[in-house]
C-alpha positions, 0 to 999 in steps of 0.5 A: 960104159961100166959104172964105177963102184957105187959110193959107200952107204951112209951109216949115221947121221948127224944134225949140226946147229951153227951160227952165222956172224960178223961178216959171214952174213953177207955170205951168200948159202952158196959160199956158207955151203962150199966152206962147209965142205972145205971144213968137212974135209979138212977135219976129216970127218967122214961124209958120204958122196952122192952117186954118178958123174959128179958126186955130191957130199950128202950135206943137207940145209933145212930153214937157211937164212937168206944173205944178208941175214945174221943167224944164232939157229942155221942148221944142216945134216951131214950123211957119214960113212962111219960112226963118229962121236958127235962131241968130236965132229962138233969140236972138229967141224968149229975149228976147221971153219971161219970165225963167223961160221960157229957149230954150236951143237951136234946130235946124231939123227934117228932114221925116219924123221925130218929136221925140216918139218920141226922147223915151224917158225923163227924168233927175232931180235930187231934193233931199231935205232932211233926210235923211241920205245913209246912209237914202237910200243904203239906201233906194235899195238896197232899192228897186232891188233890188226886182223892183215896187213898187206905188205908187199915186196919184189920177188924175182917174179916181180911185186908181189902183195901179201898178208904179213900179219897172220904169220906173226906169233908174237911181237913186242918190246925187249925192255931188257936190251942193255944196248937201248938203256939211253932210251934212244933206241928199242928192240923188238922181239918177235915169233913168226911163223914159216908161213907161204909165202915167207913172212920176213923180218923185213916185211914185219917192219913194212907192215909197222911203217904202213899202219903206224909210220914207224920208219927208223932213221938207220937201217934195223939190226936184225938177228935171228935168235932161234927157230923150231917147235911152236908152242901155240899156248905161249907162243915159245919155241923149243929145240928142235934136236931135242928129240934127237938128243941119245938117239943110236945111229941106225946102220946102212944106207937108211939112215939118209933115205928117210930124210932128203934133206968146239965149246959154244961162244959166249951170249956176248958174241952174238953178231946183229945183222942189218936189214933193211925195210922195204919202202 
């Protein structure tokens, strides 16, 4: 049998920063995935197609949220076929997707560098609900001055035990959330690292509730406000598309071989998202 004519190269890359809100948490990555190639054609923007008998869009996730979880910091990497002004895919992109599903920026991606290994750890916003500031506080203390802490969670291959100290960065109170003004409840802010095994939000909490029995009566609201570079020195995260920001899309198909993998809402917008501690 002859082969078909082989699919157009990618002639730019383009890396996309979106938000995940509302509703839209719940979504499992398999639906965000299949929206987002609605949305692709629907705006028209020029994606590549993989080759064979059933061709893919060359669209690529580095460090996706799991279901359930709110995010302001997903991205992805769309492979095109033609030039196409990032400003406008990102206008376009926005408008073709749910409300919940927001682009928040797009740069065009340099060939030989890979958005995934930039991706070094994750700050988070939890919100804990009837807990007072003073239990919080003294439970972030003792759990940071603890050398590990062993959590553990089922997995699909069943209970698994694992340090969830040593991937914390950095942990404390946000005394600047107007939502806990009353005092009735408190907000932690949190830097952890993409360690192996995966140290979660959630795990974080099962580790406060083992060395200080800090278990909030409702379930945590959860968002994860960023993700990229880790600064060791102070414990901040910088943006991972900076480096991409002014880069010249490179022409052919090199610019995916090296790598496998609207205006913005206002801060008011931001979704939360509810996780809830293992026991």
């Amino acid at each position: 049998m002859p082969d078909g004519p082989a699919p157009a190269p990618v002639i730019q890359r383009l890396r996309v920063r979106y938000a995940k809100r509302g509703r839209l948490r719940f979504t499992s990555h398999r639906d965000i995935s299949r929206a987002v190639e609605r949305a692709v054609r629907r705006a028209g923007i020029p994606v590549a197609f993989s080759a064979g008998f059933t061709p893919h869009p060359k669209i690529s996730y580095a460090g996706a949220a799991p279901t359930g979880v709110a995010s302001e910091a997903e991205y992805l990497e769309l492979g095109l076929t033609d030039i196409r002004d990032p400003a406008r895919v990102r206008a376009d992109l926005d408008a073709a997707l749910p409300p919940g599903l927001d682009i928040l920026d797009v740069v065009t991606a340099p060939a030989g560098t890979s958005l995934a290994d930039r991706l070094q750890a994750s700050e988070w916003r939890i919100r804990l609900d009837g807990v007072l500031p003073e239990a919080a506080e003294q439970a972030v203390a003792t759990f940071m001055a603890a050398e590990e802490i062993e959590v553990e969670r089922l997995t699909k291959k069943g209970r698994r035990r694992f340090d969830a100290r040593a991937a914390v960065s950095a942990c404390g109170l946000d005394r600047h959330d107007p939502s806990t003004a009353d005092g009735s409840s408190t907000t932690l802010r949190m830097v952890v690292r993409h360690a192996t095994p995966a140290v979660r939000p959630d795990d974080v909490l099962s580790g406060l509730r083992q060395v200080a029995d800090l278990a909030p009566p409702s379930p945590p609201l959860v968002t994860r406000l960023a993700q990229g570079p880790l600064d060791e020195g102070t414990g901040e995260l910088a943006d991972p598309l900076d480096p991409d920001r002014g880069a010249v899309s490179p022409p052919g198909d090199d610019a995916m071989a090296a790598h496998d993998a609207a205006p913005e809402r206002p801060a008011g917008t931001e979704s939360v998202d509810v996780v809830s501690a293992r026991q």
